[in-house]
BALO-536346 format. One record per residue: x, y, z of N, C-alpha, C in turn; residue in three letters. Coordinates in steps of 0.001 Angstrom, whole numbers, plus 524288, in hexadecimal, padded with zeros to 5 digits. Each point is the difference from the previous one (the first is absolute). Example, Ala and Ser with C-alpha at 12.3 -4.5 7.8 and 13.67 -1.06 7.14 Angstrom:
% BALO-536346
833867E9C681E787FC86804A68000080384804B080000ALA;7FEA28041A7FD3080334804A68003C7FCFE80442802DASER;
***
This chain:
% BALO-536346
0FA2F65556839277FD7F804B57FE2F80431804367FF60UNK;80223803077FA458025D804C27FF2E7FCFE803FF80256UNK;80363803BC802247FE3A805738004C8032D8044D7FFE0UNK;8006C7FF527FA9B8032A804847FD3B7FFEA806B38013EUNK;8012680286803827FF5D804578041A8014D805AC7FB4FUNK;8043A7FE517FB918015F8041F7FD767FDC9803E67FDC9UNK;7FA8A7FCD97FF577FE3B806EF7FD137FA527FDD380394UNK;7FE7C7FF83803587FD998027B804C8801F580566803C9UNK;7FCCE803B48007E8016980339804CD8020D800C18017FUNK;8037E801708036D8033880008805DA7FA5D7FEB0804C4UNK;7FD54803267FF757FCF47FE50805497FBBE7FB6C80000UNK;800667FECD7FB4D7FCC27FA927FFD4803837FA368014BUNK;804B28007A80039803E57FBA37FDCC7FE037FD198051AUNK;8011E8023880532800477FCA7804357FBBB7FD8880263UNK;7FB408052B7FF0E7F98E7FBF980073800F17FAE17FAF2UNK;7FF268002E7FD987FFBA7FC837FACD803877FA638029AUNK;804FC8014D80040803057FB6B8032E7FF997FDAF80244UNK;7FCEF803FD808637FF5D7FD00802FC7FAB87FE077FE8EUNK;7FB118023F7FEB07FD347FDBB7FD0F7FF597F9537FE65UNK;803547FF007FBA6801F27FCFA7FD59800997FB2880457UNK;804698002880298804547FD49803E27F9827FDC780494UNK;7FDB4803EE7FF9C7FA587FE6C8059F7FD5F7FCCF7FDD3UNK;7FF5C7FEB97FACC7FC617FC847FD96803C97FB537FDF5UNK;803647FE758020D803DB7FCB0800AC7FF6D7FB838037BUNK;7FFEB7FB967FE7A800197FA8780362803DD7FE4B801A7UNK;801687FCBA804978052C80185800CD802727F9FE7FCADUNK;804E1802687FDC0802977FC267FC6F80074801CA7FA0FUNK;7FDB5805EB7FF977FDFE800867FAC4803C38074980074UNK;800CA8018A7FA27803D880307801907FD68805447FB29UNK;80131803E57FEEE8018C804A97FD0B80326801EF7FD2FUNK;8019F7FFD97FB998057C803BD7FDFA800CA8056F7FE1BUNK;8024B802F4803F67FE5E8054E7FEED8064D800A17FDDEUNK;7FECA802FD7F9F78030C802F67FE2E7FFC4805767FF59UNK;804D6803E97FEA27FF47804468036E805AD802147FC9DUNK;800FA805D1800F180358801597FC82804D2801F58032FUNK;7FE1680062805D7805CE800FD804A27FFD67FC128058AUNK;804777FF00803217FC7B7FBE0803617FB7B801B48029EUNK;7FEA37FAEE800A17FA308018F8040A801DD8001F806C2UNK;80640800C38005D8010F7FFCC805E07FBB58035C803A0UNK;7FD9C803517FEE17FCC980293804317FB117FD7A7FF82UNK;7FE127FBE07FC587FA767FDA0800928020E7FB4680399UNK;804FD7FE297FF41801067FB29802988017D801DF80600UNK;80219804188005F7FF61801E8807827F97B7FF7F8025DUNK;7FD2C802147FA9F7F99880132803F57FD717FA517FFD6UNK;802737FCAF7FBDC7FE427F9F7801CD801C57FEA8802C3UNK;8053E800CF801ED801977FD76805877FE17802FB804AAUNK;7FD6B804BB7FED87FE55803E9805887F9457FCA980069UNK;7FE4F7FED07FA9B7F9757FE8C7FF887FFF87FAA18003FUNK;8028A7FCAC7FE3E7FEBD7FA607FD8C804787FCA380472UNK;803BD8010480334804B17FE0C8019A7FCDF7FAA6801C7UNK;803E87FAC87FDDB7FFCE7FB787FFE87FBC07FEAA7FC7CUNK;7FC7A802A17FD287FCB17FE3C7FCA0800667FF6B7F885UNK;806198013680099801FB800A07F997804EC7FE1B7FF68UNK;800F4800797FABD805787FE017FDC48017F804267FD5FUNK;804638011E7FE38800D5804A57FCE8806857FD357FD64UNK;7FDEF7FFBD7FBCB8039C7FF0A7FC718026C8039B7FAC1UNK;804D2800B37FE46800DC803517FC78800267FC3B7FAFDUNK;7FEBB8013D7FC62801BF7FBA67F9E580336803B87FE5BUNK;8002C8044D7FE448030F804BA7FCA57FF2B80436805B3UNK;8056C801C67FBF6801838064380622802958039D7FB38UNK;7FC858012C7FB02802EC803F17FF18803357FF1C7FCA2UNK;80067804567FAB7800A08051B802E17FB5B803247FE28UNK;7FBE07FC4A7FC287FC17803757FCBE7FBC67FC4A801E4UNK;7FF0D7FD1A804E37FC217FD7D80052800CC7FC4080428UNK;7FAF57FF8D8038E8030D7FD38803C27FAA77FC378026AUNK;7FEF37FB0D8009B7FE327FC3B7FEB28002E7FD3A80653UNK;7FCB97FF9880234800047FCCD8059E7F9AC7FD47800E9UNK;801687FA358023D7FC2D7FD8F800817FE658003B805FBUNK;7FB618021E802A47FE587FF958033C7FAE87FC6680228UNK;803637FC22803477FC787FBC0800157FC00801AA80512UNK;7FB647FCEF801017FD717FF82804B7801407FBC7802B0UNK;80329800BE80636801887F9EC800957FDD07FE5380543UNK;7FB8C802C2801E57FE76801A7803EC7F9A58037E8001DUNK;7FD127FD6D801327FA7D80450801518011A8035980467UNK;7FC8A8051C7FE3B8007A80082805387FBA47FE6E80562UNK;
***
């Protein structure tokens, strides 16, 4: 599942995400693209989700930045 964040909100981006990621089976993943890193969504998944995800980068930039976040783990 894409979830293209760029011309969404600022304050919708991160409901919409974790959202997304909760209706997730585990083995099954998300690709959120995004126009700067998402390093501060990937701290609050490791503060919210720790041991229940994958976090992968495909692209880092410099006009777009592309990471697959898997479910590898229920909680």
């Amino acid at each position: 599942m894409l979830i293209d964040v760029r011309q969404i909100p600022p304050r919708d981006r991160h409901p919409l995400i974790f959202g997304t990621f909760d209706s997730l089976q585990t083995g099954q993943s998300l690709l959120l693209c995004n126009d700067h890193d998402p390093k501060p969504l990937h701290y609050q998944f490791m503060a919210e989700y720790a041991g229940q995800f994958d976090w992968q980068y495909l692209e880092q930039g410099p006009d777009e930045w592309r990471v697959r976040i898997s479910r590898v783990q229920a909680a």
